[in-house]
N, C-alpha and C positions, 0 to 999 in steps of 0.2 A: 504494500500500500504506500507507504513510506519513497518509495524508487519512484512508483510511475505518478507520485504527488508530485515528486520535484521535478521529474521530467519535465512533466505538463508547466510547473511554473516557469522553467525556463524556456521551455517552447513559447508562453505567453508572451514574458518578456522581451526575447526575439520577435516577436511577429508585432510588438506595439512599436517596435523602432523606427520613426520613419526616420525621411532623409532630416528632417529637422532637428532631431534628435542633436547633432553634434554641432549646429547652426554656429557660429563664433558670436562671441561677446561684442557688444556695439561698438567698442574702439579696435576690431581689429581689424578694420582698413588699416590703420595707420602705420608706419613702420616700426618694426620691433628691432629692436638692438639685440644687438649677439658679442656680448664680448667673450675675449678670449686672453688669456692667460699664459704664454706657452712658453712661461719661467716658472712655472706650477706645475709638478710633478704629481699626480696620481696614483702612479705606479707604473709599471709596465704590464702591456698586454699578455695573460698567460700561456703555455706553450702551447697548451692543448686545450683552453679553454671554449670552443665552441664546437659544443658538440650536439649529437641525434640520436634520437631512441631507435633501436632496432629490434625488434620481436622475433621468435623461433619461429613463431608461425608464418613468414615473410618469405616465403619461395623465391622470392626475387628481388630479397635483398641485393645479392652477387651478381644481377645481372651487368653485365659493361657497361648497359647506357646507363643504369642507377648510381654505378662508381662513379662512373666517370661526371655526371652532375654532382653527387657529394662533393668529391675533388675538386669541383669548379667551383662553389660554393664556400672553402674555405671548411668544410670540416675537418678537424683537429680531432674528434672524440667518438667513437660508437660504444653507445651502452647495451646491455646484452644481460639476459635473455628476453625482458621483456620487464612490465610492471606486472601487477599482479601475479602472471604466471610463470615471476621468477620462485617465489614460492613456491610451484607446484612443479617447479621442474628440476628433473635429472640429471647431470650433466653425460654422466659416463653412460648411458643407457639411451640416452636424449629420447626421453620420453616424459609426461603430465601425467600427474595426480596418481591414477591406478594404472597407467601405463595401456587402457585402451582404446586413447584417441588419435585423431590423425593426429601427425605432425608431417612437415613436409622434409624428404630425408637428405636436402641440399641446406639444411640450417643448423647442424650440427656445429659443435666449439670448433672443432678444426675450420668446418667452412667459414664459421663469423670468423676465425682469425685470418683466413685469405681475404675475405673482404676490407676486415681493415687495412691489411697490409696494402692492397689497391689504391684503397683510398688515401695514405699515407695518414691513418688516424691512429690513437692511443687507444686499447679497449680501456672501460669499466668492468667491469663483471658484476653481479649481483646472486651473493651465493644465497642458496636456497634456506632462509631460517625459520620456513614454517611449514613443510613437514620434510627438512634435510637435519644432518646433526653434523658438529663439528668436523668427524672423521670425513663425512662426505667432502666437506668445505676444505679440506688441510690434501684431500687426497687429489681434489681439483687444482690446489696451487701446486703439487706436486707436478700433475699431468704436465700442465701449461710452464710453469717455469726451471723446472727438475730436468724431464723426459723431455719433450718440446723446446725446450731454448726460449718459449715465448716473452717470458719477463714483463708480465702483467702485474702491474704495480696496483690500481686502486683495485679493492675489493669492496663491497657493501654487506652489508650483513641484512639481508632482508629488505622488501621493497616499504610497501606504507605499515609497517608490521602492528601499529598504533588503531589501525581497521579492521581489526582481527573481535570485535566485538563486544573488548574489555569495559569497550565506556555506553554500555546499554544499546549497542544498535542490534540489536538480534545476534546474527551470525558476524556480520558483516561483509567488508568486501573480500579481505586477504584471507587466505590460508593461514591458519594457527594451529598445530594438533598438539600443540605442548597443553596438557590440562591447565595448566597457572598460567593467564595469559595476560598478567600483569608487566608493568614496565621493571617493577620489582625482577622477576624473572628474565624478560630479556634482556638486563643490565648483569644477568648473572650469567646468559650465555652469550652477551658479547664478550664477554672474558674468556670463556672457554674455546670460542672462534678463534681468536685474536690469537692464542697462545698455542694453540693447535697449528693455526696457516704460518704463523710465525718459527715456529720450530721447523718447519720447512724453508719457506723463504723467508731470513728479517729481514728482509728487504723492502714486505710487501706491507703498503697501507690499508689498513683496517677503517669501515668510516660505521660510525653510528648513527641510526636511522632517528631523527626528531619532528618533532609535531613544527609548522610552521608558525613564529609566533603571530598572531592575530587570528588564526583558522583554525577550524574545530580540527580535534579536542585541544587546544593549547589551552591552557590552565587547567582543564579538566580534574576531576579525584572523583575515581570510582568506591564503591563500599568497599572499605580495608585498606584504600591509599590514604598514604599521610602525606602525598605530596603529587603533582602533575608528573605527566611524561615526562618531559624535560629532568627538571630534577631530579626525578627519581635514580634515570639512567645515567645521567652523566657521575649523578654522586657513587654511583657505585663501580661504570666503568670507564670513566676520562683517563686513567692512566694506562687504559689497553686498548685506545683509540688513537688514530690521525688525524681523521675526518668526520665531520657530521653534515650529515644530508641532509635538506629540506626539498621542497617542492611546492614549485611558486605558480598559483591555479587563482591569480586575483580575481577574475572575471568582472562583474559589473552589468548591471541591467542596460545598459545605452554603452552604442561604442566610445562615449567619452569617457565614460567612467572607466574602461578599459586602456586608453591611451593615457591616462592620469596613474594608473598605479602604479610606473615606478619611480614617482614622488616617494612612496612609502618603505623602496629598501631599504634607504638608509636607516630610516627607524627600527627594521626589521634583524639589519645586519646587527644593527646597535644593541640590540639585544642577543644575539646569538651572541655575540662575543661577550655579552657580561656572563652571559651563563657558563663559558668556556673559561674565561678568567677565574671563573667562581670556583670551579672545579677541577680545573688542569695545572694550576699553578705557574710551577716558573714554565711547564713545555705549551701555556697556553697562544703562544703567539706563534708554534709551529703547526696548529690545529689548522687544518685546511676546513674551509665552507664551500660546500659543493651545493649545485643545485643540479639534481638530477632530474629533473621533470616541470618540464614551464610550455603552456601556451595560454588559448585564449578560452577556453573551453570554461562555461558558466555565465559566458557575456555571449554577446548575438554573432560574435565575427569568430570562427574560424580558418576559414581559407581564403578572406576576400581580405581588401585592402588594409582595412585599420589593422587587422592580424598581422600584417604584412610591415604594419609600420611599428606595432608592437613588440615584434619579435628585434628587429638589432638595436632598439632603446631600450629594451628588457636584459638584452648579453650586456654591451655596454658600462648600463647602470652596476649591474652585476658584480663587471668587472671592477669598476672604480672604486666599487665599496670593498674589494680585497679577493673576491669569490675566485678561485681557480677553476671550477667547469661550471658550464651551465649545459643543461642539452634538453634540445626543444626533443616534446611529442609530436610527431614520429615521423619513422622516414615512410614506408605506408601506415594506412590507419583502417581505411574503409569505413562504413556507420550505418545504421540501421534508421535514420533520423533524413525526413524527405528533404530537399535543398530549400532556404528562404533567399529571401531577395533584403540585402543590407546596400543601403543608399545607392541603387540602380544594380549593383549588381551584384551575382548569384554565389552565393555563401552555400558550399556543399555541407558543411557541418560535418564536418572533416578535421582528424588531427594530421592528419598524415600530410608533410609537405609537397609528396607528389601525390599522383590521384592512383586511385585505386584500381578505379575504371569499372566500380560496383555502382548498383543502382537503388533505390528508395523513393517512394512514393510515387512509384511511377515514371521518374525521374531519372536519368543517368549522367554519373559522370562525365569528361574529360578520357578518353584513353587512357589507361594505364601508364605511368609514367612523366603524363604531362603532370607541368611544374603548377602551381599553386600558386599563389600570388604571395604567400609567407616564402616558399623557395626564395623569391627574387629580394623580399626583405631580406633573410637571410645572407644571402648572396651581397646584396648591399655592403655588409662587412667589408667585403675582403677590397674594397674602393679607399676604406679609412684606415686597416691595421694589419701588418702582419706579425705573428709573436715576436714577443720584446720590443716593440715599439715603445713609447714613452709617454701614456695616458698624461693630457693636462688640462687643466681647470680651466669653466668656460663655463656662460653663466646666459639667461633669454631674460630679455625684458618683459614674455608675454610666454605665459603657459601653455599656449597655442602653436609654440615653435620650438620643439627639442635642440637640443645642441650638442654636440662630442666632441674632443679635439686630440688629434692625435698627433706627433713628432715623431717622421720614420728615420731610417737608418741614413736617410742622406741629408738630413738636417732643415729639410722640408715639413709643410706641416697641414693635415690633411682635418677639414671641416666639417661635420655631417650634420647638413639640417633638415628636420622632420617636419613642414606642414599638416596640423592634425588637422585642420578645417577639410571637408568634403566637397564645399561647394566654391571657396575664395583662395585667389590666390596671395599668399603674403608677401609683403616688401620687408626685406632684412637690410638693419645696414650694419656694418661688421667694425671692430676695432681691436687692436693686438698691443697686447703688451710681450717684451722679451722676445717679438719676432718684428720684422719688417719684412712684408711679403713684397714680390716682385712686379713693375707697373703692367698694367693693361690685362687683354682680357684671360680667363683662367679655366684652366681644363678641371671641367664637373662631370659625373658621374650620378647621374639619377635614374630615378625610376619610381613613374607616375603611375597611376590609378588607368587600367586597361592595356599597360606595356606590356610585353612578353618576353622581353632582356631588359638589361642595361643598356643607359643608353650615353657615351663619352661624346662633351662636345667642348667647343671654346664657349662660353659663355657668361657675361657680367665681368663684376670686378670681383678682387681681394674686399673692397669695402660695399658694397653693393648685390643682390641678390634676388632676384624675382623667383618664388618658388612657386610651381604650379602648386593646384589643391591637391591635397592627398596623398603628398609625393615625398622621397627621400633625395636628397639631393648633397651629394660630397665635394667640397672643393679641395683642389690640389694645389695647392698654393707652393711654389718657390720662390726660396729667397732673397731678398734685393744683391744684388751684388756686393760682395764686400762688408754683408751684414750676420752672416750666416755664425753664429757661435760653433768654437770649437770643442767647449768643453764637454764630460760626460755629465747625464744627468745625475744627482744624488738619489740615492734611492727613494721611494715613500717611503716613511716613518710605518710602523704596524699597529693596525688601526686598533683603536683603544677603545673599553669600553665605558660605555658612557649613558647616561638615561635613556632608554629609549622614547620616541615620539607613538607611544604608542597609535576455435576454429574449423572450423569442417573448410572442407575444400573450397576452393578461392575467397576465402578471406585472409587478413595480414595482418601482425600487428601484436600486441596486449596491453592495454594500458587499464595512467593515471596523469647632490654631490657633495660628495663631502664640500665641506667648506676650508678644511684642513689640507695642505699641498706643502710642497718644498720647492725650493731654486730646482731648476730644469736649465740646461744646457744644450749640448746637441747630444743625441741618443745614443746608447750603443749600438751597434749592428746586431740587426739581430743574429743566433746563432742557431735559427731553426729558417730551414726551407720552408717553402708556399705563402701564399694569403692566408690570412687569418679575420677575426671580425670583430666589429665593433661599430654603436651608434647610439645617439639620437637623444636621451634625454639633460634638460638642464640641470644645472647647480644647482638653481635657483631655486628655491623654497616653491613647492605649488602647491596652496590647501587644499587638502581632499575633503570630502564630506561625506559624511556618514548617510547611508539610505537607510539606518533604520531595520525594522523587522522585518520587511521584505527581501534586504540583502543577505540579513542575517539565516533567513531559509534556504533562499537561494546557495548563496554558498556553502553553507552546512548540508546540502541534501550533493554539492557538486560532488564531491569525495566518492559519494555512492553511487552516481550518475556515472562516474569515470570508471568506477568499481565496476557497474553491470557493461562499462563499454569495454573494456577490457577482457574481461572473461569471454564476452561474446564476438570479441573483432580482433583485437588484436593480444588477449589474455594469454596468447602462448608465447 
């Protein structure tokens, strides 16, 4: 009852969005300021930090034309085996749950590891903790970096393990066959994971699975807890952890509300890291923040435009707050959910950034494979950053126009600006400090609302900018002659904690700024090959506002929403 409530309310709230919906505020004719900073260091871009979910259930993940788009795209990460139905799956056996469903038998660990390798990405892995045990978990590092040579560094210990139905939801969405299915208990077998994979490889990062804070259950206490998820786990196992995982599903009833959420990392991150300071002590600043699962999924846009502008303001932000991976839902997805129409055009309601080429309500896809309009945001990145570049501070006069700023390896400094408006186009006008870009006009990289690539032109100035609506749009600014700083950047300081701002056959798939900087100089090279990604949102403070008990349904029922999409599309 519960599932197909919330569907229905998100269905509703999708179908009430018209184009007006994200209409711009009365002064946004006028032109917004963009400053930029780029003696303000951030940090550098991580090595591997954007990344794509991949599912066991995906026959054609490995296909060439699928690499070879990832590759083009700038992914750095494939995660594996899937969401939910990492828990339910095998690794050495590659097989779910009781072992008598399909799977398709080209998705196997050795084939995802060809895949990555293709793709020139870092796996994740996500060992099975909810019906696997540690020997499985220690005998899988074994395979992959013992036997194999593969040298698969992060590991997760469980996917949303927290969904497992400790906090009154029935069953709920994940697999749990441990009787005690408190956070008490999984803080007691992330230790036994940890020390098990680590006696094989110590090499290999261990990450612990937490509630996201502001999203159900974050603060939650079941009957017999004396404390939330959070707490509970990390008090018992932060010194046999690396990393801790969340999974960022802001949604939002109107596509604004969705282009506005990543105002609220920073409060987000501000928190993860007091909880990790709280309980990790002196090794808390080597605690990596991973975001393993982020789209748009609870707001009206998954595959169409705003998703699109979403997704590299969403890495980005990410990254500037400290985060080492982010990786979008998914590389397919498929859905069970007929297509809507968001501000002209057609929203498959789709996580998967290529199409499926499945059909619903009568309705069909895109051929298999075609790109999505979140692909080409995605894509967008690799315009602004590739790893180890040298994030820097950069601030919008108007909420209505994101901003990034990047400094590559040749002392150049590349721009990303996000028009959220749908229907107007915005006038930017731009200003730098610690740089002097070079005169005249300057090679942009955009991509608008109904494009089907990227698209490089000479266009505007260094201080001047017309952005179509609904567009991402990068400048590549060089140097003025004889301006170009030599030095290397300082590093960013380590961000501190501080208050927070509180399957059956053919389907694919399984799911679910700071204001603080340093002197920046000219960058070091980076010392990893390819593009890499990053965009789109400001410094600048942007208030968000509370919806109230409508949102608060909404996204409390998403979890479960994503729960039944997963098990039933892309769950393996």
């Amino acid at each position: 009852m519960r599932r197909r409530f919330v569907a229905g309310a998100v269905a509703v709230l999708a179908a009430s969005v018209g184009i007006g919906a994200l209409a711009p505020s009365a002064g946004a004719a006028s032109t917004v300021g963009i400053r930029v900073d780029a003696g303000t260091s951030l940090g550098t871009v991580p090595s591997s930090g954007v990344g794509l979910n991949t599912g066991f259930g995906d026959e054609h993940m490995g296909d060439a034309k699928v690499t070879s788009l990832m590759k083009a795209a700038g992914v750095r990460q494939l995660r594996y085996p899937g969401g939910s139905g990492a828990d339910d799956y095998h690794w050495k056996t590659h097989t779910s749950g009781d072992g008598t469903g399909w799977i398709p038998s080209n998705t196997n660990f050795d084939r995802f590891m060809a895949t990555a390798k293709k793709v020139g990405a870092q796996p994740i892995l996500t060992a099975n903790y909810g019906s696997g045990t540690p020997q499985e978990a220690a005998d899988w590092v074994k395979y992959s970096n013992v036997d194999k040579g593969y040298g698969v560094k992060y590991w997760e210990i469980g996917n949303e393990v927290y969904g497992n139905g400790h906090y009154g939801n029935g069953k709920g969405w994940e697999t749990d066959k441990h009787a005690d299915k408190s956070p008490r208990e999984y803080g007691k077998n992330l230790i036994a994971y940890s020390k098990a994979m680590k006696a094989v490889d110590p090499k290999v990062k261990i990450g612990a699975v937490l509630t996201t804070p502001g999203g159900w259950p974050d603060k939650e206490k079941a009957p017999g807890d004396s404390a939330d998820w959070n707490n509970t786990v990390l008090s018992i196992a932060a010194s046999s952890i690396d990393f801790v995982i969340v999974h960022w599903y802001p949604g939002g009833t109107t596509t604004a509300d969705l282009l506005n959420t990543p105002s609220r990392i920073a409060g987000t991150t501000s928190e993860l890291r007091s909880l990790i300071a709280k309980y990790a002590g002196s090794r808390a600043a080597s605690v990596e923040i991973a975001v393993t699962e982020t789209d748009g999924v609870g707001s009206p846009a998954l595959t169409s435009q705003a998703a699109a502008l979403f997704a590299p303001d969403t890495y980005m932000t990410w990254f500037e707050q400290g985060a080492t991976h982010v990786d979008w839902w998914n590389l397919h997805n498929g859905t069970d959910q007929a297509p809507t129409t968001v501000h002209g055009q057609t929203d498959y309601q789709d996580g998967g950034v290529l199409s499926a080429g499945t059909c619903a309500g009568g309705k069909c896809q895109p051929p298999r494979d075609t790109p999505f309009p979140t692909y080409w945001g995605i894509r967008s990145l690799t315009a602004l950053a590739k790893p180890g570049d040298t994030m820097v501070k950069s601030s919008s006069g108007n909420s209505s126009v994101a901003v990034h700023a990047v400094r590559n390896s040749t002392g150049g400094l590349n721009v990303m600006l996000t028009n959220k408006s749908p229907q107007n186009a915005a006038q930017v006008s731009l200003s730098y400090a610690g740089f002097t870009p070079a005169a005249g006009a300057v090679t942009t990289v955009s991509y608008a609302k109904g494009d089907t690539a990227l698209t490089t032109a000479k266009r505007g100035t260094a201080a001047a900018q017309t952005l179509p609506p609904y567009s991402i749009t990068t400048l590549q600014l060089k140097p003025a002659p004889g301006t170009a700083g030599a030095g290397k950047p300082t590093p960013a300081p380590t961000p501190t904690a501080v208050t927070p701002v509180v399957s059956a056959p053919g389907t694919t798939g399984t799911r679910a700024q700071g204001e603080a900087g340093v002197p920046v100089g000219r960058p070091t090279p980076s010392s990893t090959s390819g593009d890499l990604a990053s965009t789109g949102a400001s410094s600048a403070v942007v208030t968000y506002s509370a919806l109230g008990g409508l949102l608060v349904i909404a996204a409390g029922g998403v979890l479960v929403l994503r729960g039944r999409r997963r098990r039933g599309l892309h769950g393996k």
